[in-house]
PDB file of N, CA, C and O in Angstrom:
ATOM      1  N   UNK A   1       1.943   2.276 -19.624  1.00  0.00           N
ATOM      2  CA  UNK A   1       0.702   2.779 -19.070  1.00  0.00           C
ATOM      3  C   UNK A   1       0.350   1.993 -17.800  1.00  0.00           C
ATOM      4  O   UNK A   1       0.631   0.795 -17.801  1.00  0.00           O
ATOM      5  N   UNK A   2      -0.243   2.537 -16.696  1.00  0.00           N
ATOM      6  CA  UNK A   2      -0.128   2.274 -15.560  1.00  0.00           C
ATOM      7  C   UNK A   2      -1.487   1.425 -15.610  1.00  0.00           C
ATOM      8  O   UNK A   2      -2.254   1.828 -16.485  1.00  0.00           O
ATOM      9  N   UNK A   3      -2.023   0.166 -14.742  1.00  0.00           N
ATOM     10  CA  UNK A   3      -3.186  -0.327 -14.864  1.00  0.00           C
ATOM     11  C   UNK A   3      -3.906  -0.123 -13.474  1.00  0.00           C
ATOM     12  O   UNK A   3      -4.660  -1.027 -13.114  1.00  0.00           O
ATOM     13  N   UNK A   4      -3.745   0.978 -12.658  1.00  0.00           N
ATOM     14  CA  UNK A   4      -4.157   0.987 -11.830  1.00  0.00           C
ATOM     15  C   UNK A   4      -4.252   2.844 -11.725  1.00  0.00           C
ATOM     16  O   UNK A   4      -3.931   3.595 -12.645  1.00  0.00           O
ATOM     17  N   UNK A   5      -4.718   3.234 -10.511  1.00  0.00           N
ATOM     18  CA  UNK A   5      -5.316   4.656 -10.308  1.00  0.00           C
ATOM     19  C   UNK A   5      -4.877   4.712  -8.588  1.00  0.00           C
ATOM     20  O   UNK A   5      -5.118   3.862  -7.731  1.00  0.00           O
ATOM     21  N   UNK A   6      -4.338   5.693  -8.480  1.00  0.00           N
ATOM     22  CA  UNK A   6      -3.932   5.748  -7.073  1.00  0.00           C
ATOM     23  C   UNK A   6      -4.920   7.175  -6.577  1.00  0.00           C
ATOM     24  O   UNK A   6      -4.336   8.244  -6.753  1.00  0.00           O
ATOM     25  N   UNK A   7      -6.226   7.263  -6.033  1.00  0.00           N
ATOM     26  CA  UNK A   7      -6.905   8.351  -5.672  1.00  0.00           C
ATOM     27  C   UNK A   7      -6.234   8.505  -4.142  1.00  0.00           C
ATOM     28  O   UNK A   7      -5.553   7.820  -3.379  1.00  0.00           O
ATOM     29  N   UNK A   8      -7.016  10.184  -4.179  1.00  0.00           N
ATOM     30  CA  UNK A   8      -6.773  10.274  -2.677  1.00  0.00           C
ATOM     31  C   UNK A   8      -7.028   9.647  -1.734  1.00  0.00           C
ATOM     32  O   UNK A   8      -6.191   9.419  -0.861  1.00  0.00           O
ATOM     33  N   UNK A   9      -8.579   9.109  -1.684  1.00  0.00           N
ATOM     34  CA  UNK A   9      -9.370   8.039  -1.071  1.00  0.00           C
ATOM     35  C   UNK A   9      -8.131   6.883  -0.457  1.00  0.00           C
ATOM     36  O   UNK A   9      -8.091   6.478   0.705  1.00  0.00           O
ATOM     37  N   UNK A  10      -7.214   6.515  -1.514  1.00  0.00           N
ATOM     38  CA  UNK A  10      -6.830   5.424  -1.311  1.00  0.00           C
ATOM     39  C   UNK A  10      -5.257   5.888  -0.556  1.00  0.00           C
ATOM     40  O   UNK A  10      -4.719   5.324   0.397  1.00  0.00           O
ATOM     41  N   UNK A  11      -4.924   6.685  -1.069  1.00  0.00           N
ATOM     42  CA  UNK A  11      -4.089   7.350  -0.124  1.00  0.00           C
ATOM     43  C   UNK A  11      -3.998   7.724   0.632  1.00  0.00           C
ATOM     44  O   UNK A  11      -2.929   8.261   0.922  1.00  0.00           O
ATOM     45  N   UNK A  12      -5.266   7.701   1.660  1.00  0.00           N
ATOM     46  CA  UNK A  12      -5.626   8.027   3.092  1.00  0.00           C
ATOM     47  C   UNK A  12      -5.583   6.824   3.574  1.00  0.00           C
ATOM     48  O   UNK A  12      -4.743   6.566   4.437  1.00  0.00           O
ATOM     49  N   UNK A  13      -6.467   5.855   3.122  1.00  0.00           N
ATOM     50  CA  UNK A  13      -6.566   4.438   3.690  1.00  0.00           C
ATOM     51  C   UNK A  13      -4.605   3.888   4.094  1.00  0.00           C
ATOM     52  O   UNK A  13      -3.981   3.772   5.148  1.00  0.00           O
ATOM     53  N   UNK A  14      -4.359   3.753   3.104  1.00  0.00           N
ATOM     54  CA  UNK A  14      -2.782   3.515   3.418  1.00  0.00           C
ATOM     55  C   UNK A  14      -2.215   4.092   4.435  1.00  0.00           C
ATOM     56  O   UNK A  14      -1.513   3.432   5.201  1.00  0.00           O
ATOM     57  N   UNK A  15      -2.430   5.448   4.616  1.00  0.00           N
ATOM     58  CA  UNK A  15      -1.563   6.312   5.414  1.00  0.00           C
ATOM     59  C   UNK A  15      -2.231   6.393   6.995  1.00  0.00           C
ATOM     60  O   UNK A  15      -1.715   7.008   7.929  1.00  0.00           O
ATOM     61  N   UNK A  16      -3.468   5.640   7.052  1.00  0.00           N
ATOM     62  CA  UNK A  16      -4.098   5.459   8.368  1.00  0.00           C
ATOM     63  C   UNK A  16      -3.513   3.873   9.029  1.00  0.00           C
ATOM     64  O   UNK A  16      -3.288   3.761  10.234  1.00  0.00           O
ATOM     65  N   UNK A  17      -3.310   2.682   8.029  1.00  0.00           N
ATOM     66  CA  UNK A  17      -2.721   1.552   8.102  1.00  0.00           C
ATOM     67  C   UNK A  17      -1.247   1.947   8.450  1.00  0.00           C
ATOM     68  O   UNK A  17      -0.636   1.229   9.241  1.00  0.00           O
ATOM     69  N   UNK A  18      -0.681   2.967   7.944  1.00  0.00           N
ATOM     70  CA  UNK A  18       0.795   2.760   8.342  1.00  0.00           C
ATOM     71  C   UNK A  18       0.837   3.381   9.693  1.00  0.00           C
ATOM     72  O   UNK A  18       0.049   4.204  10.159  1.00  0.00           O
ATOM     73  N   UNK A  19       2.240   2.669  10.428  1.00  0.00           N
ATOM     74  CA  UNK A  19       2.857   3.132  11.843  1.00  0.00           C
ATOM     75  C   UNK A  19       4.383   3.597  11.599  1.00  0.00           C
ATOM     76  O   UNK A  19       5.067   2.693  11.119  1.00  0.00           O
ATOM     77  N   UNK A  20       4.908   4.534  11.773  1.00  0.00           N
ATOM     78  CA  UNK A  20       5.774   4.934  12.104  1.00  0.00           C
ATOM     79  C   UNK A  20       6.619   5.182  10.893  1.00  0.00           C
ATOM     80  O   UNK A  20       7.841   5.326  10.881  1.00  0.00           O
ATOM     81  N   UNK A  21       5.649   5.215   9.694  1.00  0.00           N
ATOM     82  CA  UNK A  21       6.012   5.631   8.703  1.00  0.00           C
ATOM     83  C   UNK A  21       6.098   4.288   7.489  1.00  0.00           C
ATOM     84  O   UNK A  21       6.325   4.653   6.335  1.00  0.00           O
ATOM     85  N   UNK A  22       5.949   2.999   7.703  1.00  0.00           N
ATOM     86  CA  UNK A  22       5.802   1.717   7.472  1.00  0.00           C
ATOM     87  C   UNK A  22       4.714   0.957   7.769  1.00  0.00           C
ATOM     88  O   UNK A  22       4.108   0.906   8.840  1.00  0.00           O
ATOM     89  N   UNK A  23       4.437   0.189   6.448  1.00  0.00           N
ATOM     90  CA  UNK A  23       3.130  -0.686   6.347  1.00  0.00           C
ATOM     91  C   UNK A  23       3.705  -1.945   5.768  1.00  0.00           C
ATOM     92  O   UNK A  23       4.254  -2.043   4.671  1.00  0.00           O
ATOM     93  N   UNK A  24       3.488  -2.978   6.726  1.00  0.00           N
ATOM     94  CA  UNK A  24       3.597  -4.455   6.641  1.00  0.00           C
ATOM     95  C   UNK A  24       2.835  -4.907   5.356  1.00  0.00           C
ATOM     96  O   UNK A  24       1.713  -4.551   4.993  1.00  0.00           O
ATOM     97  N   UNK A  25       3.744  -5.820   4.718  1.00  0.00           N
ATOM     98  CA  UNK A  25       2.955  -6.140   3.492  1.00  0.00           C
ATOM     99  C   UNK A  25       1.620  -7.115   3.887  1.00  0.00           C
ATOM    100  O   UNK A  25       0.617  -7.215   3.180  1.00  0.00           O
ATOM    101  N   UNK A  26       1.804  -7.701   4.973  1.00  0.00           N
ATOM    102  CA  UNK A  26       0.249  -8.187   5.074  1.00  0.00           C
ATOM    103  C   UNK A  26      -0.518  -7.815   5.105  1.00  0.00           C
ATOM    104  O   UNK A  26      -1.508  -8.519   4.906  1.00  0.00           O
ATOM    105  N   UNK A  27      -0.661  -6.463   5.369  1.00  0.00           N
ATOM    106  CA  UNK A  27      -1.918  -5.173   5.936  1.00  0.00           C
ATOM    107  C   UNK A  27      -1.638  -4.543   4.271  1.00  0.00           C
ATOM    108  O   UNK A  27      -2.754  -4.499   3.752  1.00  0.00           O
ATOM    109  N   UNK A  28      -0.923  -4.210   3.594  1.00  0.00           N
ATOM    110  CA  UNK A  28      -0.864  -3.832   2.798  1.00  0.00           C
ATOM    111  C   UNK A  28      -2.205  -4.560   1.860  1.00  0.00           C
ATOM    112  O   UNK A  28      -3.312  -4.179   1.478  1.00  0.00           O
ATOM    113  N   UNK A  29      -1.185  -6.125   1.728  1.00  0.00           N
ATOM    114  CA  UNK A  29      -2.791  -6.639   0.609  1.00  0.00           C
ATOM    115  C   UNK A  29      -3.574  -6.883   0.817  1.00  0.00           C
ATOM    116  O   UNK A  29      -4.445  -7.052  -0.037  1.00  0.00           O
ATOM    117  N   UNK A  30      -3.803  -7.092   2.345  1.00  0.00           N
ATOM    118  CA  UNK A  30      -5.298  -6.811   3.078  1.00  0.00           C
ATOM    119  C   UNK A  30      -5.892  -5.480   2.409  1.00  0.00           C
ATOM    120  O   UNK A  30      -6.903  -5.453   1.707  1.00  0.00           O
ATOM    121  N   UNK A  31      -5.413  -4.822   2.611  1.00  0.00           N
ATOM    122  CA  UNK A  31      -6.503  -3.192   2.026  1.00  0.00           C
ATOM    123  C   UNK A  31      -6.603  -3.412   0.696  1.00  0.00           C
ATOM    124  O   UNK A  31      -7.715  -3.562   0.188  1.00  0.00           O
ATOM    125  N   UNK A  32      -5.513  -3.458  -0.009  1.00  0.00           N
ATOM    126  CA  UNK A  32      -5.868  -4.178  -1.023  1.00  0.00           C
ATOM    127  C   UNK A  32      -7.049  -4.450  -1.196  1.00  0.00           C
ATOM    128  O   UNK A  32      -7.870  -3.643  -1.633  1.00  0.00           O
ATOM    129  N   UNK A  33      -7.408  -6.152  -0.734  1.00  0.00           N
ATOM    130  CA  UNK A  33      -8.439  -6.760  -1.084  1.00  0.00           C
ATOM    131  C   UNK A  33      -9.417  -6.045  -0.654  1.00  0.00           C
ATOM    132  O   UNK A  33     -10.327  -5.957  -1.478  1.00  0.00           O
ATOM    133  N   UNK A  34      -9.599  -5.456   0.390  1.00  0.00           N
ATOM    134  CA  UNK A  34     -10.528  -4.867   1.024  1.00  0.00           C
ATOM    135  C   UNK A  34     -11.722  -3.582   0.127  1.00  0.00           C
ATOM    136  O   UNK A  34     -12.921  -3.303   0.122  1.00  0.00           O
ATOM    137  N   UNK A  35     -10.544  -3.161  -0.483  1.00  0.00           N
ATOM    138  CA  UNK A  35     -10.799  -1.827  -1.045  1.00  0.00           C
ATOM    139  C   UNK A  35     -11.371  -1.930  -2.610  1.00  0.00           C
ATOM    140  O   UNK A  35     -12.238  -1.276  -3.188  1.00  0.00           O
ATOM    141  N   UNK A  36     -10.456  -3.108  -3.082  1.00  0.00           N
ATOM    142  CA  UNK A  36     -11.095  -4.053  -4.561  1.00  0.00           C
ATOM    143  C   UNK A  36     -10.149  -3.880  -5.667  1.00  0.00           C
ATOM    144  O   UNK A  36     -10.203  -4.283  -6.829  1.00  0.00           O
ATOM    145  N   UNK A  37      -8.782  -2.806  -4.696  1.00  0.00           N
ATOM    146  CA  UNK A  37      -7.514  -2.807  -5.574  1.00  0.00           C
ATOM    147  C   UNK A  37      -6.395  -3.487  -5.969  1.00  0.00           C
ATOM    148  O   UNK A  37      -6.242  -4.440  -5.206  1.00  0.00           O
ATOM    149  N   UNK A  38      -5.441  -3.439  -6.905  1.00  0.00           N
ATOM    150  CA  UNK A  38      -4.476  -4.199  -7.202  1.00  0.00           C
ATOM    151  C   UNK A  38      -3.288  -3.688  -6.205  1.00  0.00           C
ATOM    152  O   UNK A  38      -3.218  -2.503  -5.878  1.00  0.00           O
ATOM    153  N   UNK A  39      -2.244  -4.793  -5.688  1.00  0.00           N
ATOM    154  CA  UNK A  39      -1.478  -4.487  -4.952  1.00  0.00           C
ATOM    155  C   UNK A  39      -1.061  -3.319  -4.925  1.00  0.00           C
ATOM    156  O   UNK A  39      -1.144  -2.439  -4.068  1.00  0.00           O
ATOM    157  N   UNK A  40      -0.325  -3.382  -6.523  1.00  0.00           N
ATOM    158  CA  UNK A  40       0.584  -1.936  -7.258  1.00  0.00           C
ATOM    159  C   UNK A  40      -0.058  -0.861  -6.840  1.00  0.00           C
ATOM    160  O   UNK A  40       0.677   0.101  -6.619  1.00  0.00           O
ATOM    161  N   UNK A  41      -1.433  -0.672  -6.619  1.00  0.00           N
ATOM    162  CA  UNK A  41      -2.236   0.516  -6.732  1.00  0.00           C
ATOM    163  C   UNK A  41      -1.728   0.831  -4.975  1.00  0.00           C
ATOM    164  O   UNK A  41      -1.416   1.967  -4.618  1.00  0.00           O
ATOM    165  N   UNK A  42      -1.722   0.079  -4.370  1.00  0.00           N
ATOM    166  CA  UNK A  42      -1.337  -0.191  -3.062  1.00  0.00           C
ATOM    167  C   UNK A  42      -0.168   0.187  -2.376  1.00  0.00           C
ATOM    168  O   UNK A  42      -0.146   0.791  -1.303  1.00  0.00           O
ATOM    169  N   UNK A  43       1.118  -0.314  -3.245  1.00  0.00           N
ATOM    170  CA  UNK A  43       2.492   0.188  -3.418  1.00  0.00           C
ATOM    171  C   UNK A  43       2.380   1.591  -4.120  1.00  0.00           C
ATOM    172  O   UNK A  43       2.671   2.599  -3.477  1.00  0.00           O
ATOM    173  N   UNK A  44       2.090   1.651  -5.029  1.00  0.00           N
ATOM    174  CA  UNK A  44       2.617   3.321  -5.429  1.00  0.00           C
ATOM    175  C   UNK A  44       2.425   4.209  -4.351  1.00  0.00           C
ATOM    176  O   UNK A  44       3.324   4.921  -3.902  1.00  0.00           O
ATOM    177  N   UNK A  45       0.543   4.161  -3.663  1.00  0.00           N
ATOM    178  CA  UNK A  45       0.067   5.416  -3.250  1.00  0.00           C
ATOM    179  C   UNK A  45       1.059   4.939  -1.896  1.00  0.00           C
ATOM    180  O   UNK A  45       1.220   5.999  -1.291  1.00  0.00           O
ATOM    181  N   UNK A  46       1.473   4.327  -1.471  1.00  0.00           N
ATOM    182  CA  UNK A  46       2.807   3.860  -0.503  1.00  0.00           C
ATOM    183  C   UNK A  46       4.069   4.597  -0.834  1.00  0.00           C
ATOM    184  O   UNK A  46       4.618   5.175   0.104  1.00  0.00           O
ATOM    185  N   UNK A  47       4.655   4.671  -2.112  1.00  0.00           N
ATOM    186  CA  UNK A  47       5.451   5.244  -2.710  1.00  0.00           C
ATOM    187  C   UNK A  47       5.518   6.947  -2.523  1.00  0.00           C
ATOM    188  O   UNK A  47       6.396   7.743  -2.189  1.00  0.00           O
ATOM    189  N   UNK A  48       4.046   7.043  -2.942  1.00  0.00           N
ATOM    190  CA  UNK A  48       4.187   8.663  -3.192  1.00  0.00           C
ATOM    191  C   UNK A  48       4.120   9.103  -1.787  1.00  0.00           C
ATOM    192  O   UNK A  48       4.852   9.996  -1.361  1.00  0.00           O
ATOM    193  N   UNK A  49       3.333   8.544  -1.130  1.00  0.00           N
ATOM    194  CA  UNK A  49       2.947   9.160   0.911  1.00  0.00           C
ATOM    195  C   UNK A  49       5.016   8.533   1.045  1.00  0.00           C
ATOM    196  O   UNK A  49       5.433   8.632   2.199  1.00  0.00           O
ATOM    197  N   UNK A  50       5.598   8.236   0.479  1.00  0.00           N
ATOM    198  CA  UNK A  50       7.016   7.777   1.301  1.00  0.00           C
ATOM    199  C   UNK A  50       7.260   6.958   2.386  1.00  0.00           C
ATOM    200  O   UNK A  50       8.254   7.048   3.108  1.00  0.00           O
ATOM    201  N   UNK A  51       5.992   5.833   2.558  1.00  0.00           N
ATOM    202  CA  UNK A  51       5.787   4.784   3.083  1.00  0.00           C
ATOM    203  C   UNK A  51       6.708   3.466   2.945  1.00  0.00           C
ATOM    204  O   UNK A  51       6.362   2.595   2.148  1.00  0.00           O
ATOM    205  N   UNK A  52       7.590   3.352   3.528  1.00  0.00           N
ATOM    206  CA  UNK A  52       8.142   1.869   3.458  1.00  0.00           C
ATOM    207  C   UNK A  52       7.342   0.622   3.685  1.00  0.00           C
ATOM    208  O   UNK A  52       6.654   0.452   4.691  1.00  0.00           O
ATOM    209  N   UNK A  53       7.444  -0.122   2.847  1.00  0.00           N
ATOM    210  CA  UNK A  53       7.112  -1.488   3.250  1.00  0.00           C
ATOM    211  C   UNK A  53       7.917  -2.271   4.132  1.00  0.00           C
ATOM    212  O   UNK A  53       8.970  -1.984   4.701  1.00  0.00           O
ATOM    213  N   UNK A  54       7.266  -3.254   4.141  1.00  0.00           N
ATOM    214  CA  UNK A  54       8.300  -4.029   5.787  1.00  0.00           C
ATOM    215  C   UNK A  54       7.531  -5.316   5.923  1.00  0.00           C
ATOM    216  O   UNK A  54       6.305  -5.229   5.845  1.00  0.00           O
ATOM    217  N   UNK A  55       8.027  -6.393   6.100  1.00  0.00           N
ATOM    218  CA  UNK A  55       7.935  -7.704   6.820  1.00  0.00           C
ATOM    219  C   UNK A  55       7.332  -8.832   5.061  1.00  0.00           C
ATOM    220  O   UNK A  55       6.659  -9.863   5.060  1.00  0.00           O
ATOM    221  N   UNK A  56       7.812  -8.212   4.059  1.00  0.00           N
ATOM    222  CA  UNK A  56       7.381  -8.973   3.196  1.00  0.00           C
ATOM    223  C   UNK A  56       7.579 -10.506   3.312  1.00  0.00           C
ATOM    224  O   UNK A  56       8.625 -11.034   3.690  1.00  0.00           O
ATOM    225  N   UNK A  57       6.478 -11.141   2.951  1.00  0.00           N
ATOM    226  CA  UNK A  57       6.695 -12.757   3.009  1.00  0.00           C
ATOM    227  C   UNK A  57       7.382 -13.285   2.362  1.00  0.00           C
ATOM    228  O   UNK A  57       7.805 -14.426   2.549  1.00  0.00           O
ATOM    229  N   UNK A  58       7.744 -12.267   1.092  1.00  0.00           N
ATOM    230  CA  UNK A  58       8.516 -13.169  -0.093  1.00  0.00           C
ATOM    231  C   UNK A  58      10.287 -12.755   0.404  1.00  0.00           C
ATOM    232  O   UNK A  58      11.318 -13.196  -0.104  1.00  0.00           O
ATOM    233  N   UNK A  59      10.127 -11.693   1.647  1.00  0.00           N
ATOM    234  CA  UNK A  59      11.882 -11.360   1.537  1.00  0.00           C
ATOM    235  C   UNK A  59      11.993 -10.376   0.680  1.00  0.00           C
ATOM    236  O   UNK A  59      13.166 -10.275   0.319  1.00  0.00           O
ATOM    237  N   UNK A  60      11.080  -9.355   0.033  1.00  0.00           N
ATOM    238  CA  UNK A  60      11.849  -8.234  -1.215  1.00  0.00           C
ATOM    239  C   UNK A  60      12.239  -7.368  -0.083  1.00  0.00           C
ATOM    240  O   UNK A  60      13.296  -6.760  -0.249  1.00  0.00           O
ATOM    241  N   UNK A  61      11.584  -7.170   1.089  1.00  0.00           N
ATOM    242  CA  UNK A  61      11.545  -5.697   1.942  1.00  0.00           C
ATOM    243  C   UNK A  61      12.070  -5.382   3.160  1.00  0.00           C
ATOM    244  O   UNK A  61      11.936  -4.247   3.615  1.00  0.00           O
TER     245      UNK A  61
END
């Protein structure tokens, strides 16, 4: 079971942050925090818009 909710709301926000089809994970958990969501919630609605991530700090991306 998923612990998060991916609305449209939040799937716009993402898809206004991304460029060229990719959203930097710093801007990523920025909205995140911004918005009052969990990363994941962050990554999926990334997932489903077919958003790549890019420039992760940890190296996954």
């Amino acid at each position: 079971m998923k612990d998060y909710v991916v609305t449209p709301e939040l799937k716009t926000a993402v898809s206004e942050k991304a460029v060229d089809g990719k959203i930097a994970c710093p801007v990523a958990r920025k909205l995140a925090e911004d918005l009052g969501v969990s990363y994941k919630a962050v990554g999926e609605a990334a997932n489903e818009l077919s958003i790549k991530m890019h420039s992760c700090d940890l190296g996954c991306f």
